[in-house]
Structure formats: C-alpha cells, structure tokens
C-alpha positions in Angstrom: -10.1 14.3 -4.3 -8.5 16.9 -1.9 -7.9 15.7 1.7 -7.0 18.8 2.8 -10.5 19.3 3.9 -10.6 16.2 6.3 -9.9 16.2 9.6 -6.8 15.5 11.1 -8.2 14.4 14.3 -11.4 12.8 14.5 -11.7 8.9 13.1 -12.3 9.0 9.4 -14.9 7.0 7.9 -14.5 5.9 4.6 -16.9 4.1 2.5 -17.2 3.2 -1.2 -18.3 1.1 -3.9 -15.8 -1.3 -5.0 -12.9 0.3 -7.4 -14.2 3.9 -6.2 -10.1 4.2 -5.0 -11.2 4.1 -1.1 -8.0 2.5 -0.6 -5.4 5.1 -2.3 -7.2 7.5 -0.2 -6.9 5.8 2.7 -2.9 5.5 2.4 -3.1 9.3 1.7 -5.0 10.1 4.8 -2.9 7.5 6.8 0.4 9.3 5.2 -0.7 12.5 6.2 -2.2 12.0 9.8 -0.2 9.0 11.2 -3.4 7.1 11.1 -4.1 3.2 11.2 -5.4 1.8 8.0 -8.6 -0.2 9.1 -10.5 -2.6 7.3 -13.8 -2.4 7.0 -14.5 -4.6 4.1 -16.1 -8.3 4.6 -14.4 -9.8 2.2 -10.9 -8.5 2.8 -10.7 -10.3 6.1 -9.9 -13.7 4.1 -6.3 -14.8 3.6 -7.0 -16.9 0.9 -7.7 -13.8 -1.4 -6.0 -10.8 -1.8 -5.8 -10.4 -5.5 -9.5 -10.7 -6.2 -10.5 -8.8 -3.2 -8.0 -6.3 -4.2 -6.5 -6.1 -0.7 -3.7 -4.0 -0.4 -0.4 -4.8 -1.9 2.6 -6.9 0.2 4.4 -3.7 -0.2 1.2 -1.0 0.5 1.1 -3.5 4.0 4.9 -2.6 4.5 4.8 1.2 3.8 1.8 2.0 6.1 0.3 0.1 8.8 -2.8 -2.3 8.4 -5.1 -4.1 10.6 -7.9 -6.7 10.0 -7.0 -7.7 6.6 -6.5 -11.2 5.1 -6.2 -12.4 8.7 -8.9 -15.0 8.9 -9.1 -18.6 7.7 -11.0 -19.5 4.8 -13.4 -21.8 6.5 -13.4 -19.7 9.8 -16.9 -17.5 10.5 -16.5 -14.2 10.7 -19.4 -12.1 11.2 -20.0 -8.2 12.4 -19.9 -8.9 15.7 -16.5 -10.3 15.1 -15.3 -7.3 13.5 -16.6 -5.4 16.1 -14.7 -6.8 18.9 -11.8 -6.7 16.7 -12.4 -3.0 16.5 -12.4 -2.0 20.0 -8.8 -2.9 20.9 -8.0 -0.8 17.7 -10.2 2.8 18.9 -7.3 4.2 20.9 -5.2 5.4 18.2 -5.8 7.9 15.3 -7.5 5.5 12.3 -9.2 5.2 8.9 -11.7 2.5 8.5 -12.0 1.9 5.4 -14.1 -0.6 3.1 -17.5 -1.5 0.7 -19.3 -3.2 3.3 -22.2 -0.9 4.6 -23.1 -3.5 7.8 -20.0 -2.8 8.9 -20.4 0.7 9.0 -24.3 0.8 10.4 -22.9 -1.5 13.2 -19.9 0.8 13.6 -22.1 4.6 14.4 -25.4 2.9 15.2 -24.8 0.1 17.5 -25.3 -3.8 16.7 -28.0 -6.1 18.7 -25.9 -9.1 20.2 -27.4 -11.6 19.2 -26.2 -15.3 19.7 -25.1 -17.6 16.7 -27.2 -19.4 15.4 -26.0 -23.5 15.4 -25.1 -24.6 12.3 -28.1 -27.6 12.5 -30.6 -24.4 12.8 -29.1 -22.5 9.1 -29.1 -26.4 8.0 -32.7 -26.8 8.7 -33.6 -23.2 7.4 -31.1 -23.8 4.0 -33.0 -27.1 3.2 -36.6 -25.3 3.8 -36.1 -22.5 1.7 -34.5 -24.4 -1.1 -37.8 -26.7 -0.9 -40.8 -24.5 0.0 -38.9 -20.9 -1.0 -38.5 -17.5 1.4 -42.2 -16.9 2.0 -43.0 -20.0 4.4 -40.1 -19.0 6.3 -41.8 -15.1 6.4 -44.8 -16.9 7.4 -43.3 -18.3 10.4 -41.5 -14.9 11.7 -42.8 -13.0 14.6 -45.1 -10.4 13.8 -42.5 -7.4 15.1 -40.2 -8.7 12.7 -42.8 -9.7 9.6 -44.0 -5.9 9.6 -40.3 -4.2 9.7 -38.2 -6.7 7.4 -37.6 -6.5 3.6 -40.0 -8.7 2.5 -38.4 -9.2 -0.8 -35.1 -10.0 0.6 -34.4 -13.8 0.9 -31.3 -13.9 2.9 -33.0 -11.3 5.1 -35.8 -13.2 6.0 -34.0 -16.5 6.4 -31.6 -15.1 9.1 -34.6 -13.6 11.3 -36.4 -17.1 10.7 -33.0 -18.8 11.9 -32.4 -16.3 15.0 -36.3 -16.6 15.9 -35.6 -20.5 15.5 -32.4 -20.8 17.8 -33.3 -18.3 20.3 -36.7 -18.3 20.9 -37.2 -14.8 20.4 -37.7 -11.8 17.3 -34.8 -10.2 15.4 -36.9 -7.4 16.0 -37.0 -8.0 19.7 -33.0 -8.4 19.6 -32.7 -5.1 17.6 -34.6 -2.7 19.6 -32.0 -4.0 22.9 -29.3 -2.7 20.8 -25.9 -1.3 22.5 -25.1 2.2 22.0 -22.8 2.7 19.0 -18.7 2.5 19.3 -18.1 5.8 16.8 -21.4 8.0 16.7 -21.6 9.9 13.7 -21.2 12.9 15.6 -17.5 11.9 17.0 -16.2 11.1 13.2 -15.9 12.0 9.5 -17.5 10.2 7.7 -17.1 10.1 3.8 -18.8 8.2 1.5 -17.7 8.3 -2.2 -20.3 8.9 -4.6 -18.6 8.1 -8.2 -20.4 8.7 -11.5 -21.5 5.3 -12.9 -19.4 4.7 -16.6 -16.4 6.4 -14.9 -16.4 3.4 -11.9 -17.8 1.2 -14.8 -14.6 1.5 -16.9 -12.8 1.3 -13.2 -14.0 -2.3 -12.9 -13.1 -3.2 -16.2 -9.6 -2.2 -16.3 -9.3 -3.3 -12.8 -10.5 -6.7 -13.3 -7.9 -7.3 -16.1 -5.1 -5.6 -14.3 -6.2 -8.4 -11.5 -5.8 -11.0 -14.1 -2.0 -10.1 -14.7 -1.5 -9.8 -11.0 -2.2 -13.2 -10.9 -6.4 -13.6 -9.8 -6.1 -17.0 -11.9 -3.7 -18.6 -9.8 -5.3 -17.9 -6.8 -8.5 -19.2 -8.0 -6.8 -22.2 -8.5 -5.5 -22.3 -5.2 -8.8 -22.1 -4.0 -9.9 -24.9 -6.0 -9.4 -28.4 -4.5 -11.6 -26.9 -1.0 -14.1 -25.0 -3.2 -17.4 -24.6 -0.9 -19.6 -21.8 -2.7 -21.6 -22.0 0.7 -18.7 -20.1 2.6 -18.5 -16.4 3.1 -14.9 -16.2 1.4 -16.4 -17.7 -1.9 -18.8 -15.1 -2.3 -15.5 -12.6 -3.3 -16.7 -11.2 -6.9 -15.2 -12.7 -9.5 -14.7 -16.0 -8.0 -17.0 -18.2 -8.4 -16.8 -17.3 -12.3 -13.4 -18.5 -12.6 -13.7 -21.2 -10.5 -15.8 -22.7 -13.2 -13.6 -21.9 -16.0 -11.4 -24.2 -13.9 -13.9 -26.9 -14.0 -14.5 -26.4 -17.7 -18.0 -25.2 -17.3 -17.3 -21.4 -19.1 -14.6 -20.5 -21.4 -12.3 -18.2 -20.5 -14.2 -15.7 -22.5 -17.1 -16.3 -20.7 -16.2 -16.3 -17.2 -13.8 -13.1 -17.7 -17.2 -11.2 -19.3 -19.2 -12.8 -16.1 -17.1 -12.0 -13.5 -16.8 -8.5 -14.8 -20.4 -7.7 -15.1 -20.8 -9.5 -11.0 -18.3 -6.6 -9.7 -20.5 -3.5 -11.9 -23.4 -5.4 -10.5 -21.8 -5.8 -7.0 -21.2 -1.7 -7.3 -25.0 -1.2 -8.3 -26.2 -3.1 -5.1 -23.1 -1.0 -3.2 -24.4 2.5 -4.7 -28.3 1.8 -3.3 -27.2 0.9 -0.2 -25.3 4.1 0.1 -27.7 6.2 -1.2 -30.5 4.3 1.2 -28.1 4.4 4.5 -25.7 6.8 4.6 -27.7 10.4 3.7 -26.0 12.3 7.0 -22.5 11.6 5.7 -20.7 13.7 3.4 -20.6 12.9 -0.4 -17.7 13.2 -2.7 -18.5 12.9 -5.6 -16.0 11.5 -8.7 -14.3 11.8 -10.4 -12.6 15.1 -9.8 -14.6 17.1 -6.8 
C-alpha cells in the first residue's frame, strides 16, 4: 500500500492478521518518519522463537530500531498489563505499534481494568475443574454482572472471570467497569488495520510457512524440545506444537508441515473476526494492492 497518506506525526497503529506484511510496512513507516518500531504482538515477546513467530530479522533489528520483541523468557508470564507498562516509558517518541494481537490494541485506545494476578494454585484449581466437569460449572459459579455480559461460548473466557472472581473476591465485570482511561485514544492516533482478501493471505501463509522451514523453524523447534510445556504462553506460537510432535515421532513430517499450515490460515480466520468485530472506527486497507 501507499504510506504517503499516513501521518507523519501522530502514533501509528498497525494491526493485521498474521503474514498480512504489517511488518514491512512498519520498517517503511519507521524509514520514512524516524519512528520506533513497536511490538504489539503476544507472541513476539518470546526469545525462544523468532523464526516461527516471524519476528523481525537480526539484520531488520540492526537497520531500524525495535522495542519489545523476543525480550522475555520462555517460562516468564507476560500478560497485557505487562505490555502496557512496558509501553508507557516508550510514548514519548514518534512510534509504530505494530502486531496480530487485538487485546493489545483494545487495552492500548480503550483502557485495561487492573486487575491483580491470579495465583497460580487458583488457574490450578480452575484447569483441573474444567477438564473434569467442562466450562459451564465454572459459568454457573460467575457473578451475575459477569454471566450476562461474557461470551458464553468461550471457554478460556469464562475460565479467567471464574479464576479473577475466585482470587479476588470480586466480578470481572466489576473490575472492568473501574477501568483507567486509555494510554493512546483513537482520537490521538492512526490507526490501520489491514483487511487482506482471504486466498491472497491464504497462499501468504503457505509460502511463508515453507520459507520459515528453510530459515531454520525446525531447529528451533528442537531447541524448544527438552523444556516442552504446551501449557505456556510461548508454546502456543502457530506452528509449534505441530512440529514438536514430529520430533516426538507422533506425525510425519508430511503431516505436521500440512497441520501447522492449516493452524496459521486458521489462526488468520480467528484474527480477521476479531478485526472485523473490534476495530470498525479504524481505517481499512484493503489487499492486495489499495
């Protein structure tokens, strides 16, 4: 797309599904404007992947400057309040935030409710419940502000207001509607959100997963191997679980290339919806070519 129609001086937004090419146009905004490249991607933040994650390259990270990528631990929590208050020391110079992860970006313009963490003994006791009774005993259980305005048919949603409920006594709702006012209101920035036509970012992925492969996204799987935890937030990076069990022998390379493929156009899908449900007041570009 053109960037001459972007602002040169208000922050710059930019979100995507993954393989949209958020990143090359963040390098060409940050060429053009001075700017700091920001990451805005949950993922990203690992250092134990940079291949899969396709974080930018050793030698992208030396032409332009970079912030809040590959900088935390693979074992570390990280959460958006983290990358919140990593944020603010970074708000006082020109910047593109750039990533796929739309939390990030509601937090960012609409504010996030602090909300304490939740002990690990409290996500233990919720884990084990859910796996034994399923997601509806823990709905059952939630405070009636918070039963009427969550996604009933989201799992993971309704475990985290059960655990927050659990370890603090009071609603998600309750913590929600004491929200702070937002760092970057929509007003103050452009905000872009890339809109690409589906076979387009479809053949995307699939030439980006194999150039992945040659760039070495086997060899850091197996890097990752020997402290596997598929309960961590860094395993959940697309493609890896997939080839972490062609490293155990439990899919041939065949199948695991073919699975970890169809996770990222799937991973895209549940990116595009989000979009499409979230961000209606930012500006669409649609791809390829306009």
């Amino acid at each position: 797309m053109r960037i001459d129609g972007i602002s040169r001086e208000a922050p710059v937004l930019l979100a995507g599904p993954t393989a949209s090419g958020k990143s090359a146009l963040a390098m060409e905004l940050a060429a053009r404007d001075g700017r700091l490249i920001v990451n805005a991607d949950a993922l990203q933040v690992y250092g134990n992947w940079r291949v899969l994650t396709a974080r930018p390259s050793p030698s992208d990270e030396a032409a332009l400057p970079h912030e809040l990528y590959g900088h935390i631990a693979r074992d570390a929590p990280y959460s958006v309040g983290h990358w919140l208050r990593e944020l603010d020391a970074l708000l006082g110079r020109p910047v593109v935030i750039v990533g796929g992860t739309g939390l990030n970006f509601s937090a960012l313009i609409r504010g996030l409710a602090e909300i304490p963490e939740v002990p690990q003994s409290v996500r233990a006791e919720a884990d084990a419940r859910r796996a034994a009774e399923g997601h509806a005993s823990l709905l059952a259980e939630l405070d009636p502000p918070t039963a009427a305005r969550i996604d009933r048919l989201n799992p993971v949603r309704i475990q985290r207001a059960w655990e927050v409920l659990r370890a603090t006594g009071r609603g998600l709702a309750s913590w929600q509607d004491a929200t702070p006012a937002p760092r970057l209101p929509l007003g103050q920035v452009e905000a872009l959100v890339l809109v690409p036509e589906v076979a387009w970012l479809n053949d995307r992925i699939d030439r980006r997963f194999r150039q992945m492969l040659t760039d070495g996204a086997l060899e850091e799987a197996r890097a990752n191997l020997p402290e596997w935890d598929p309960h961590l937030p860094s395993s959940k990076a697309i493609g890896g679980p997939e080839l972490i069990a062609h490293l155990r022998g439990e899919l041939t390379w065949a199948a695991a290339a073919d699975a970890a493929t169809l996770a990222s156009r799937q991973y895209a899908k549940r990116q595009r919806t989000w979009f499409r449900s979230n961000m209606k007041d930012w500006r669409q570009v649609s791809l390829p070519g306009q």
